[in-house]
C-alpha positions in Angstrom: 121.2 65.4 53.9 119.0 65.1 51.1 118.1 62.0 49.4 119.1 61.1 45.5 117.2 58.7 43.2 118.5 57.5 39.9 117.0 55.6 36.7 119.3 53.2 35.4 118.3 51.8 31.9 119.4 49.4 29.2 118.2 51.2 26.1 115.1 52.4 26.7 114.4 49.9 29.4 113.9 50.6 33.0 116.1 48.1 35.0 117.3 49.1 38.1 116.5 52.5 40.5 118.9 53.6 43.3 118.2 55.9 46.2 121.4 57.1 48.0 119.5 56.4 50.7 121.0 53.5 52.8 118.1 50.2 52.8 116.5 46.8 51.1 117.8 46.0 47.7 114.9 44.6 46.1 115.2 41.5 43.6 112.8 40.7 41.0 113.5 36.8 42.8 110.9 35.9 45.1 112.9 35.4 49.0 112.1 32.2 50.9 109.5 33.0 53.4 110.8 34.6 56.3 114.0 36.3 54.8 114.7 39.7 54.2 116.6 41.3 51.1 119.9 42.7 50.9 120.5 45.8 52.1 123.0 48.3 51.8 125.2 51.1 54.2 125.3 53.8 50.9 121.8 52.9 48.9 118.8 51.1 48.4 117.6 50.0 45.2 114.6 47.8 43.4 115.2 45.9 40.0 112.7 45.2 37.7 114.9 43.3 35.1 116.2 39.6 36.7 118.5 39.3 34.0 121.0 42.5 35.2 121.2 41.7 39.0 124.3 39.8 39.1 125.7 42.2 36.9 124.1 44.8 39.8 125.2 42.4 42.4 128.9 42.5 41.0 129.3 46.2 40.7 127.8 46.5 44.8 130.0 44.2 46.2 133.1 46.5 44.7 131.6 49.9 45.5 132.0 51.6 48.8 129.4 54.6 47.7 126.4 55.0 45.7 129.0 57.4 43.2 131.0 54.1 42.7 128.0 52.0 42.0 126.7 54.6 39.8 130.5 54.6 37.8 130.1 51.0 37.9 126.5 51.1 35.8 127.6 53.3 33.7 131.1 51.7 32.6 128.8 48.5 32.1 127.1 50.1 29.2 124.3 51.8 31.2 122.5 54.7 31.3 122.2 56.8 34.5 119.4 59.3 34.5 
């Protein structure tokens, strides 16, 4: 199975990409020393906007695949490149 990557962006703003490969989900937050990030069975992803990842966070937690997340970003307004 091939992997997918996505661009998500607010505008013309990078905020988020998403692999449908299953991994970390990287936070703009800096971890306490010795923790790992999230990860995920459907995707990985890194953010590089602070003020969308509990939005992110949010749609995750209800999806069950990287297609729901996706349909998640975009009903929040998103765009999905």
């Amino acid at each position: 199975m091939q992997d997918h990557t996505w661009h998500v962006y607010d505008g013309e703003d990078l905020v988020l990409d998403v692999s449908s490969r299953p991994g970390p989900i990287k936070s703009t937050a800096h971890r306490s020393p010795g923790t790992s990030p999230a990860t995920s069975s459907f995707m990985s992803a890194t953010s590089y906007d602070a003020s969308h990842e509990d939005q992110f966070h949010t749609i995750l937690v209800s999806s069950h695949t990287v297609d729901e997340f996706l349909a998640g970003v975009r009903a929040a307004g998103l765009t999905v490149k």
